[in-house]
C-alpha positions as CSV (number, residue, x, y, z in Angstrom):
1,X,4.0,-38.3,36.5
2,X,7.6,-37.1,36.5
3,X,9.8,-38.1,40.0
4,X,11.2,-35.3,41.5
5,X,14.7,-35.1,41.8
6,X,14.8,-33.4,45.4
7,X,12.7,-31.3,47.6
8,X,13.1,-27.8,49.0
9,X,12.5,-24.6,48.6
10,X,13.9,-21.4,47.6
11,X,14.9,-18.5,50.1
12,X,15.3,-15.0,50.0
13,X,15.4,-12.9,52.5
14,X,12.1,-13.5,54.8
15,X,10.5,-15.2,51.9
16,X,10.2,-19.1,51.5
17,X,9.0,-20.9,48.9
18,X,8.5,-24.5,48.8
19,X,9.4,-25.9,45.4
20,X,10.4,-29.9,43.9
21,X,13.0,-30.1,41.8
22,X,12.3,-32.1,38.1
23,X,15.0,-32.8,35.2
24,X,14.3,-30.8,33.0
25,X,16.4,-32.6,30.1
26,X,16.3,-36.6,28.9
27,X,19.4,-38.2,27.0
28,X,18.2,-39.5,23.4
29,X,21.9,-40.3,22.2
30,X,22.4,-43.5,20.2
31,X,22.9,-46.3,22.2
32,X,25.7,-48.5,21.4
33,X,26.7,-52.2,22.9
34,X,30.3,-52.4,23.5
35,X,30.5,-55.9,22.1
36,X,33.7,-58.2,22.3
37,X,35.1,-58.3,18.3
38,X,36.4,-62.1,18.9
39,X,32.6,-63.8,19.3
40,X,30.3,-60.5,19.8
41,X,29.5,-60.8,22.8
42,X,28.1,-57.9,24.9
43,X,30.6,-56.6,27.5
44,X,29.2,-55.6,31.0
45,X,31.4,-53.9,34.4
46,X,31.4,-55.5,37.7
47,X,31.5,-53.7,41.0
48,X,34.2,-55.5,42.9
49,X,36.3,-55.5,45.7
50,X,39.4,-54.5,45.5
51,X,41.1,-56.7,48.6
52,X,39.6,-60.3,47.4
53,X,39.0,-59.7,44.1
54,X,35.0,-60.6,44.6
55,X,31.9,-58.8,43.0
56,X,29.7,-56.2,45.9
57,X,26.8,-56.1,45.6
58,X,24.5,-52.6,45.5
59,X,22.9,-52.9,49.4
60,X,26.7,-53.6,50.7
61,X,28.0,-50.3,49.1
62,X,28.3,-46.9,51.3
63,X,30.5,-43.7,50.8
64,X,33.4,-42.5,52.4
65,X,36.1,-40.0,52.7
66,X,39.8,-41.1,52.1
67,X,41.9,-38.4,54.9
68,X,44.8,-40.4,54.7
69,X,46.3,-43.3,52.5
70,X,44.3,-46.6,52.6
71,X,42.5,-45.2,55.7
72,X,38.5,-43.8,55.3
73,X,36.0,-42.0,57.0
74,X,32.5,-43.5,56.7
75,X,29.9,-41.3,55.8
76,X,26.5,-42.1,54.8
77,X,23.6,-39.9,53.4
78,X,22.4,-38.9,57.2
79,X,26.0,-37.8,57.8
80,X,25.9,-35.5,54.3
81,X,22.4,-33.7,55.4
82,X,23.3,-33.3,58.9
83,X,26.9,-31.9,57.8
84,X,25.0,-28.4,56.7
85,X,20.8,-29.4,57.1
86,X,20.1,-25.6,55.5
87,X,22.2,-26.1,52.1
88,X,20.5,-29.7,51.4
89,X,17.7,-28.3,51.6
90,X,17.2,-24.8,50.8
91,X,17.8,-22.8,46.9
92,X,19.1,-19.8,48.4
93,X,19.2,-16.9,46.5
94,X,22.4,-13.9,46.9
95,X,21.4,-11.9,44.3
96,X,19.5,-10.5,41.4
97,X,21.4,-9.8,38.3
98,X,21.2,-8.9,34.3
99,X,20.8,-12.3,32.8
100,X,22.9,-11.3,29.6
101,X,25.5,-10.5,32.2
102,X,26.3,-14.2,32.6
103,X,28.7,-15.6,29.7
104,X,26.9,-18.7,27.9
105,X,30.3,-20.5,29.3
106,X,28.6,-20.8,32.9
107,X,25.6,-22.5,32.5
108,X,25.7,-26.3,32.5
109,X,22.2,-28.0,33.3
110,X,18.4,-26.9,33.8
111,X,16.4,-28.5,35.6
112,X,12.5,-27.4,36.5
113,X,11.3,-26.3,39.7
114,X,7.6,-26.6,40.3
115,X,5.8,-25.1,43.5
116,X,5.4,-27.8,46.5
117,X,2.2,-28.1,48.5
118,X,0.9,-24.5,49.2
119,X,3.6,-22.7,47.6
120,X,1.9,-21.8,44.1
121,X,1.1,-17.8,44.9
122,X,4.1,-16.9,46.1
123,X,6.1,-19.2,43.6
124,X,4.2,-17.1,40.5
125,X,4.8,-14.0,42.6
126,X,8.7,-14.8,42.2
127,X,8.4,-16.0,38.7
128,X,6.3,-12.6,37.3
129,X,8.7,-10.9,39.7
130,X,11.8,-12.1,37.6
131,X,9.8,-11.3,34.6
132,X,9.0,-7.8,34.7
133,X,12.4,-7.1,36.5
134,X,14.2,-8.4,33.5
135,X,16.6,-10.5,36.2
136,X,17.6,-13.8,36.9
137,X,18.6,-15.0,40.8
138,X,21.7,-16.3,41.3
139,X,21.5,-18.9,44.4
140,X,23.3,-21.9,45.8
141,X,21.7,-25.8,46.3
142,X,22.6,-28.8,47.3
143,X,22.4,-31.8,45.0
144,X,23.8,-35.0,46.3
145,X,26.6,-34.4,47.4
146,X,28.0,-31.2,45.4
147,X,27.1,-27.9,46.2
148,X,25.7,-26.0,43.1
149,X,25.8,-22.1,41.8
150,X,22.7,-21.7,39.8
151,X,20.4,-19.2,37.8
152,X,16.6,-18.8,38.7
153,X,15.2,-17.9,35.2
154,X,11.3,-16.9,34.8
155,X,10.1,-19.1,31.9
156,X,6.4,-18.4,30.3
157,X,4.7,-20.5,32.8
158,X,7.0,-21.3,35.4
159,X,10.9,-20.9,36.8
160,X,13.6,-22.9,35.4
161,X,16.8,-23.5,37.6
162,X,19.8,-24.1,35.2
163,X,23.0,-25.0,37.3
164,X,26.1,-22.7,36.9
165,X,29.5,-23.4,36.7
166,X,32.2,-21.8,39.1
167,X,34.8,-19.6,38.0
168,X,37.6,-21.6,38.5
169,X,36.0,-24.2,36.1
170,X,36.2,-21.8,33.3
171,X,39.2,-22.0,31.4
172,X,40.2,-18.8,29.8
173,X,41.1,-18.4,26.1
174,X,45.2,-17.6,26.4
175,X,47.0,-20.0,24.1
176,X,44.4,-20.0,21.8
177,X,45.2,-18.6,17.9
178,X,42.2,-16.0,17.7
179,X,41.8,-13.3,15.3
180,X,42.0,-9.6,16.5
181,X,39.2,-7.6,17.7
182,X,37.4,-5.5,15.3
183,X,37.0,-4.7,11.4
184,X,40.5,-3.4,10.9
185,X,42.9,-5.8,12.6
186,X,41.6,-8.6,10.4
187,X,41.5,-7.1,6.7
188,X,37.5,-6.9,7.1
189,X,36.2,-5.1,4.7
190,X,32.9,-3.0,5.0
191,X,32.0,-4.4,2.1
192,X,32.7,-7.9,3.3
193,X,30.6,-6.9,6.8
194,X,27.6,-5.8,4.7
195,X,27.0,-8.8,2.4
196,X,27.9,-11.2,5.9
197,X,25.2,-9.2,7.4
198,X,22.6,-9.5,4.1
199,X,23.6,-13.4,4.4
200,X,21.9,-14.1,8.5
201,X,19.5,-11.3,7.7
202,X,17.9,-13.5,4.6
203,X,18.6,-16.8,7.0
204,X,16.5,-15.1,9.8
205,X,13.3,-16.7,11.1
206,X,11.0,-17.3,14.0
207,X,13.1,-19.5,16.7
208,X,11.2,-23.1,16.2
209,X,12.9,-26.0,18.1
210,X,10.6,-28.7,15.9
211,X,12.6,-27.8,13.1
212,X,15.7,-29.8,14.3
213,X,16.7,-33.1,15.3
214,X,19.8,-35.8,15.2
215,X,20.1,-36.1,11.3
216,X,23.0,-38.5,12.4
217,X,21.4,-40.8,14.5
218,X,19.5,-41.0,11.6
219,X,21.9,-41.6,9.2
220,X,23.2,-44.1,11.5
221,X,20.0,-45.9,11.9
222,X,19.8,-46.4,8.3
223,X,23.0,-47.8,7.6
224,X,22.3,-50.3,10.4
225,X,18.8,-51.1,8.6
226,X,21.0,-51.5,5.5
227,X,23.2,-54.4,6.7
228,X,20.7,-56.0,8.8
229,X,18.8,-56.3,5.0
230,X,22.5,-57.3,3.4
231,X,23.2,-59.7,6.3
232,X,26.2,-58.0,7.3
233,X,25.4,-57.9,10.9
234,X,28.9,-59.4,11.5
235,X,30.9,-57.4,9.1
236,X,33.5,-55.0,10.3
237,X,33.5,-52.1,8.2
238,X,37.5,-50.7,8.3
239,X,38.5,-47.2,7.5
240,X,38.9,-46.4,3.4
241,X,40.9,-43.3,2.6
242,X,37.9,-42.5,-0.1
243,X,35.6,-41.4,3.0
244,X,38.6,-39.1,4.6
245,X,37.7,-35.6,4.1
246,X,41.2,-33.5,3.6
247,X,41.3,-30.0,4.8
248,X,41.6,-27.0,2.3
249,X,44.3,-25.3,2.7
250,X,42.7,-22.7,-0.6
251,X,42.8,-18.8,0.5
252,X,38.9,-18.7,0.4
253,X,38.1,-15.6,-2.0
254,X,35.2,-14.6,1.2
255,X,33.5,-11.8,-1.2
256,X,32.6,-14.5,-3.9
257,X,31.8,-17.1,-1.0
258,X,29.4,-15.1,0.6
259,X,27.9,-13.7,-3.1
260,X,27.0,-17.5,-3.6
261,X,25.7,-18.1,-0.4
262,X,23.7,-14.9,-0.9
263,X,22.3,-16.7,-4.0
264,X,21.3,-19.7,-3.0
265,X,19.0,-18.3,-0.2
266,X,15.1,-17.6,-1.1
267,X,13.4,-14.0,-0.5
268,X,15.5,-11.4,1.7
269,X,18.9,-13.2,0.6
270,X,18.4,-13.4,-3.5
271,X,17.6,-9.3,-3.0
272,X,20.1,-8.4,-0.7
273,X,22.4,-10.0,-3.5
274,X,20.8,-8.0,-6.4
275,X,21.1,-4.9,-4.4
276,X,25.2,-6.1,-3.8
277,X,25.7,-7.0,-6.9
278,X,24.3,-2.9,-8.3
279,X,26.4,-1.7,-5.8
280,X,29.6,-3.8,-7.4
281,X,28.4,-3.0,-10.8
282,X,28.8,0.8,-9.9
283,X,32.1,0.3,-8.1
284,X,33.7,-0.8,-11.3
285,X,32.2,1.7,-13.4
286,X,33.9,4.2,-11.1
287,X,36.7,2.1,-11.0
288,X,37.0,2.1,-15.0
289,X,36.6,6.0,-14.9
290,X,39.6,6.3,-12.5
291,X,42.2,4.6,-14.3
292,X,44.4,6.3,-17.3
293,X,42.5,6.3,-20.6
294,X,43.7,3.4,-23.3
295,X,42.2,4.9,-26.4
296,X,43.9,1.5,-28.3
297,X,41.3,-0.8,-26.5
298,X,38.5,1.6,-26.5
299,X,38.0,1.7,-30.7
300,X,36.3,-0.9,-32.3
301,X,37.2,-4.5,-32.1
302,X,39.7,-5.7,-34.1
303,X,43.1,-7.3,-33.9
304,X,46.1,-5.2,-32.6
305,X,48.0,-4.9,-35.9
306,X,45.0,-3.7,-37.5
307,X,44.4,-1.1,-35.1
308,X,48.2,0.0,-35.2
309,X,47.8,0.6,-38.6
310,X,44.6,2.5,-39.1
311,X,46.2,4.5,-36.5
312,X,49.1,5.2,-38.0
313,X,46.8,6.0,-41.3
314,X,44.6,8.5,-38.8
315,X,47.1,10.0,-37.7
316,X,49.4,11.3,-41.0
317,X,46.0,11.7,-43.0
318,X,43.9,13.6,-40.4
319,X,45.1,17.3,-38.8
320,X,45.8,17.1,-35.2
321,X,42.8,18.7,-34.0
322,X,40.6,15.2,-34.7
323,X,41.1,12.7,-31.7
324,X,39.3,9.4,-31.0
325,X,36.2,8.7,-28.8
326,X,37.8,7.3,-26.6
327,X,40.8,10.5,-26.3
328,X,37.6,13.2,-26.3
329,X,36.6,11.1,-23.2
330,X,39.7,11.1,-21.5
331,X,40.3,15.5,-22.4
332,X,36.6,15.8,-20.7
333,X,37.9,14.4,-17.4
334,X,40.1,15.9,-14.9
335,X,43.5,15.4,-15.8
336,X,45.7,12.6,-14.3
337,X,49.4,12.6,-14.2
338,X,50.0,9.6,-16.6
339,X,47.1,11.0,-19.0
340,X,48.5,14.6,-18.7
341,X,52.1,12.8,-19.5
342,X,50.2,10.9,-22.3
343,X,49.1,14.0,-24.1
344,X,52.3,16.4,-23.9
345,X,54.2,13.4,-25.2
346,X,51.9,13.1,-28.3
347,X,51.8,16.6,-29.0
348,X,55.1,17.2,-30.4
349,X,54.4,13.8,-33.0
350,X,51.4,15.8,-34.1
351,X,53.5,19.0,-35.0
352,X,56.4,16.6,-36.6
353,X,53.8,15.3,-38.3
């Protein structure tokens, strides 16, 4: 059975509830030896004192308040509780707000609160309370020797309590290089926003925390596997520049980038691509249609002396009147200023002719 952590309860207004605090998180990092490079030996820290030098052990170690240089007060955990009984003990709630009205910045660590002996009624009244109101209760505790903002969040069977952090341990963004607000004070395109938004939509799925873990530690695990095998448990691997990974300093085309990524995702990415790509397809067609009319490069292929010279056949063996595919195309459209220029230039050849 988990050990609770501390023991209170939480308070609002005439209500009490008595609850036990449990972590609600566990550290799984890789654990590394520091080790002394000269024979390997592990290094370990001493608790000492600092006016002869000598190690202290734990049972000869209390607290106490420096108020003046070299001179302490003595406090020990008695003199912490008694200092304010009510905030060592209690979770006291001062309000109820909008949980997406707290920044992601302010929370720090969670912790679970289970109901203590008798509380379990009005501790699932709170947590179906918080529930249906949509709110989470922003309280003060205790812990130690810190006092604590937290967040009482309802959880699908019971309340979690994550600790906050204050406001003046927020550090605010000025000084940092970030890009405007909005579409148009970056260069986004709607283009660009549409095929960024086809990308997470075909990357979407159902929120499943089994899915991940420390591919690192992993990694790491093998390679020490590897040269416990090799019997290079004493080798000290130096840094190569082979494994140094130089930042691009390219201007990343981010149309293409994000067409590729689009394509190398299964189902709702491959058609949101297909459907991009139709939509491109049309956009150059209408792009072609727009620009002045080259009647040179629309004939048939052949080389550009060839085509200067059955040109120059056409036109002295054929009356005016005939014109190329490619001209009859541009005379059905609207009339641009270059193509308009084009054709009153050419007419007077024709009549020379």
């Amino acid at each position: 059975m988990a050990r609770s952590l501390w023991k209170g309860a939480i308070s609002f207004g005439l209500v009490h509830i008595p609850v036990d605090l449990y972590s609600a998180v566990k550290q799984n990092e890789l654990d590394l030896t520091m080790l002394d490079k000269r024979d390997f030996s592990p290094i370990g820290f001493k608790r000492y004192n600092k006016g002869n030098n000598k190690e202290v052990a734990w049972d000869n170690i209390i607290k106490g308040y420096e108020y003046t240089s070299g001179e302490y007060v003595v406090l020990s955990d008695e003199d912490l509780k008694r200092a304010n009984v009510k905030a060592t003990q209690t979770i006291d709630i001062l309000a109820f707000v909008n949980a997406e009205d707290v920044p992601l910045t302010y929370y720090e660590t969670p912790y679970y609160l289970a109901p203590g002996r008798g509380g379990a009624k009005v501790y699932a009244l709170l947590r179906e309370t918080l529930r249906r109101a949509g709110r989470i209760g922003i309280a003060t505790v205790v812990i130690r020797t810190k006092q604590h903002l937290c967040a009482l969040v309802a959880s699908e069977d019971g309340i979690i309590m994550n600790t906050l952090r204050y406001a003046d341990e927020i550090r605010d963004t000025e000084g940092l290089d970030l890009p405007a607000k909005g579409l148009k004070g970056v260069g986004i395109s709607d283009k660009e926003l549409k095929m960024a938004l086809s990308l997470v939509e075909g990357m979407s799925e159902e929120w499943d925390p089994s899915l991940y873990h420390d591919t690192y530690k992993e990694d790491v695990l093998a390679l020490v596997e590897k040269k416990v095998k090799a019997g290079q448990t004493k080798s000290i691997t130096m840094p190569s520049k082979e494994t140094e990974v130089k930042p691009s300093t390219n201007v990343i085309d981010l149309v293409a980038l994000l067409k590729q990524s689009l394509g190398n995702r299964p189902g709702k990415g491959k058609a949101a691509a297909a459907d991009d790509d139709e939509d491109d397809t049309v956009e150059e067609q209408d792009d072609e249609e727009a620009a002045p009319a080259k009647p040179a490069k629309k004939s048939a292929p052949r080389s550009s002396s060839a085509r200067s010279g059955a040109a120059a056949k056409s036109a002295a063996a054929k009356p005016a009147a005939v014109k190329s595919g490619a001209a009859k195309a541009a005379a059905s459209k609207p009339a641009a200023p270059k193509k308009t220029a084009a054709k009153s230039g050419a007419a007077p050849r024709r009549k020379a002719a």
